[in-house]
N, C-alpha and C positions, 0 to 999 in steps of 0.2 A: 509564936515560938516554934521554930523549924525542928520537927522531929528528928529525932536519933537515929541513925541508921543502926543497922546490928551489923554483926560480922557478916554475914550472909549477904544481907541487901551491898555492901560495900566490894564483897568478892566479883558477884555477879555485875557490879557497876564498871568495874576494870578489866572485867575478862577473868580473874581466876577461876579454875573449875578445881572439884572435885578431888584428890587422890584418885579416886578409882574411875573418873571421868575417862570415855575412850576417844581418844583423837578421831579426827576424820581418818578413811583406812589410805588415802595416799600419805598424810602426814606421817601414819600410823607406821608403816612400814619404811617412810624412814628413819624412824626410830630407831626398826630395826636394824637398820643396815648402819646406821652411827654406832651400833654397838656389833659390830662383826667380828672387832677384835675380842671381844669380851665372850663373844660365844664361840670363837677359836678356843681360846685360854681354856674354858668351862670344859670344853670335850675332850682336849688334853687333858686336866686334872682328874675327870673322871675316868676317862682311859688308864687314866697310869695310877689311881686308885684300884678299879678293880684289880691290877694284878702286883699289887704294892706287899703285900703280907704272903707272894707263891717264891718257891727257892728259883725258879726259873724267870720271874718277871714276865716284861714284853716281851719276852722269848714266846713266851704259849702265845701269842698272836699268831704265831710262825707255826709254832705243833699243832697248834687245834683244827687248822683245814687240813694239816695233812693227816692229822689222824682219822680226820670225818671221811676222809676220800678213800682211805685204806677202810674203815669198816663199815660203809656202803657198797666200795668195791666187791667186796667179803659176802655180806648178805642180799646184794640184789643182782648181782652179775656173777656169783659164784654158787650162793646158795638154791637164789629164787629163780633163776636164768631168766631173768626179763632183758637179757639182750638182746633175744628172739629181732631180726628184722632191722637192725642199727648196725651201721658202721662205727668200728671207734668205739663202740661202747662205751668205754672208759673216760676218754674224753664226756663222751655225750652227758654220762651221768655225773661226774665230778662239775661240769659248767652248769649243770640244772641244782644239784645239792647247792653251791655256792651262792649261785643267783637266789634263789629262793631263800635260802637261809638269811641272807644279809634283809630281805623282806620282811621275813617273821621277826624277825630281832628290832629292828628297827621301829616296826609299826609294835610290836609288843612293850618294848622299852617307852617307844612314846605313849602309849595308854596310861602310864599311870609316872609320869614325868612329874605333873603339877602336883600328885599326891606324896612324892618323895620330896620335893622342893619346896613343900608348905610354908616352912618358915622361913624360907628366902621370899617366897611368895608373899607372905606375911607382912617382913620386914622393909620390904624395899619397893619404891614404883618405878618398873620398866615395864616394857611391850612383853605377855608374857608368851606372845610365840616364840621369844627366844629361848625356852629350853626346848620343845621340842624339836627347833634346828638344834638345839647343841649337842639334845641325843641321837637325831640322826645323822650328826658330822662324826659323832663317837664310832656309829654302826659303819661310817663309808670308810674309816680309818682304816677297821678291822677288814671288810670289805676288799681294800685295795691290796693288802697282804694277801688275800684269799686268790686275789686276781692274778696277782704274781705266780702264786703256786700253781694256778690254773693253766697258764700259760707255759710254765715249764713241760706241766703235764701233755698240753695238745703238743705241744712239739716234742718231748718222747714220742710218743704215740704217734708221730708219723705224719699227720696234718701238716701239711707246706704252709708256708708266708705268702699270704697272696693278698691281693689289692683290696680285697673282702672287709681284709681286718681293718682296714681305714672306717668301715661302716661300727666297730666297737664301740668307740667314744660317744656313737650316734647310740648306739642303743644302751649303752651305761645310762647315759644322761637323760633317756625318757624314762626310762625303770625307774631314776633317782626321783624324777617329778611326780611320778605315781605314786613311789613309794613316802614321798615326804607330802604330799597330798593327803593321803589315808594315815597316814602319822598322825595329820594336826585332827582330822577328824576322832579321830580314836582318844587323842588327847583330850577334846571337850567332853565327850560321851565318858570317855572313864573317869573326866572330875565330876563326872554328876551322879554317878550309880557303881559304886565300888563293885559290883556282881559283877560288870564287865569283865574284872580282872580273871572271874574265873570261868567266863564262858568263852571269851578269846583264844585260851589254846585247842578247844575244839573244833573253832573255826576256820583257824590255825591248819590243823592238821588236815582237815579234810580239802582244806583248800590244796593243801600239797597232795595229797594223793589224787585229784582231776586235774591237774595242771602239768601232767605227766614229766614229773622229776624222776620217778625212776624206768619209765618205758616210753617207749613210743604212740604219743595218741592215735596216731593215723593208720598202725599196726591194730594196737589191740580196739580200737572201735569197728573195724570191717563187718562185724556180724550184725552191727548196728545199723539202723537209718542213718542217711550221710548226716543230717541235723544234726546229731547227736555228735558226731565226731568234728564238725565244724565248731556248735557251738564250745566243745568242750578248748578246740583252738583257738578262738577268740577271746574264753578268758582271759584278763591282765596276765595272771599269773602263769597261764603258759606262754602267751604271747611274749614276753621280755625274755622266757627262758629261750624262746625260738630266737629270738633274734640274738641273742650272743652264741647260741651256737651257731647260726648263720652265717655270722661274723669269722668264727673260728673254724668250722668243718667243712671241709667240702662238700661232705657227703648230706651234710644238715639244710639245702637250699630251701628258705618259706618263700610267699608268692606277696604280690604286692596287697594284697589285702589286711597279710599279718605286718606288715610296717606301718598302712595307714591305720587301723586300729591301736598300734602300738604307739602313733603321735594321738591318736583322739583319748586314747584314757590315760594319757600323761598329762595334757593341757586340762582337758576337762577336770578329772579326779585335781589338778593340782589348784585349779582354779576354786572348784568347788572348796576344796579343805581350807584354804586361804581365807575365803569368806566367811565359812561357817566356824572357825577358830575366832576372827576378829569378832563377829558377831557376841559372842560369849566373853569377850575380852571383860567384862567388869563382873561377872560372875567366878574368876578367877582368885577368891580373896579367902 
């Protein structure tokens, strides 16, 4: 008498896996790309959620760089005088506030993505690095308004149109791989240890004050050993800020070492977080 299979032995005989089974990561991603409409749609609704219940709406997409830019302008280039040694100041600081901002937001919002989304999480099986692409398609949104204001500003400010800015879209788009790299990472780490949430804006911050957003590294390091003002160059986070103002300043030119770093921790960091996201993929539940 031929024994009974169970549910189990009969899944595993035809190939069913799991719910929480992870695809191989080529099948795996494209998953996610079959679902690209769905995480357009998701960063829309939450975009236009967060500013659903303000009397001005999308409109504060528009006011809030320009407010950031006027009281930056205010406290580090009128109060604190860290223009010392920059052209343009203005510009300088307004593309470094921006750049850097849409970073913190981004990698911040992705930290704790999968802990707001539990019960979609819960409910439903998809690939779940699609929310934090949907939160950082949310960040680029805001992002590209920012970039708009920025650009009116460099051209107040006196900065020509030159062949330069053709190098823009080149350094947007590695900033974006870094930044959506250390996104997905920050995403696994902060569905495992909710502290994360609260020691990220210290890291946060401090990252911004060596990645010289509001002065000049290569000014204020002189009394330093050159190390010390090279390495603080090389960080990601001043490295993308250099290259969009590179992009836009005349007076802003980095040298080719800051662009080759600035493709090595876009691929690298992008590749890394890819993997170490997938990896985690079935502890997402």
């Amino acid at each position: 008498m031929s024994q009974i299979e169970s549910g189990k032995e009969l899944a595993e005989r035809f190939g069913l896996q799991s719910a929480s089974a992870t695809a191989p990561i080529g099948e795996y991603l494209k998953q996610v790309w079959i679902r690209r409409d769905f995480i357009r749609e998701l960063a829309l609704a939450r975009s236009t959620q967060q500013y659903s219940d303000s009397w001005l709406g999308r409109l504060w997409q528009l006011v809030t760089p320009i407010l950031n830019a006027g009281i930056y302008y205010l406290i580090f280039g009128v109060l604190l005088g860290t223009r010392k040694g920059i052209d343009n100041f203005t510009a300088f600081l307004i593309a470094g506030v921006f750049a850097f901002n849409f970073m913190q937001t981004a990698i911040t919002a992705a930290e704790s993505c999968l802990a707001k989304n539990e019960k979609l999480v819960q409910a439903i099986h998809f690939p779940r690095l699609v929310l934090p692409l949907a939160t950082t398609l949310q960040q680029v949104q805001q992002y590209f308004v920012s970039l708009c204001v920025l650009i009116v500003i460099v051209i107040a400010t006196g900065e020509p149109i030159t062949t330069s800015w053709l190098l823009l879209p080149v350094a947007l788009f590695l900033q974006l791989l870094f930044t959506l790299g250390l996104s997905l990472m920050m995403a696994r780490l902060g569905s495992k240890s909710r502290d994360l949430s609260q020691l990220l804006p210290f890291f946060m911050r401090t990252w911004r004050y060596i990645s010289g957003v509001f002065f000049s590294i290569i000014v204020f390091t002189t009394q330093f050993p050159n190390f010390v003002g090279r390495a603080l160059q090389l960080n990601p986070g001043a490295v993308y800020l250099d290259l969009i103002r590179d992009a836009l300043m005349v007076s802003q030119q980095v040298d080719a070492a800051i662009w080759v770093s600035g493709v090595l921790w876009a691929v690298v960091t992008f590749v890394l977080g890819v993997v170490y996201f997938y990896r985690g993929e079935d502890q997402y539940v």
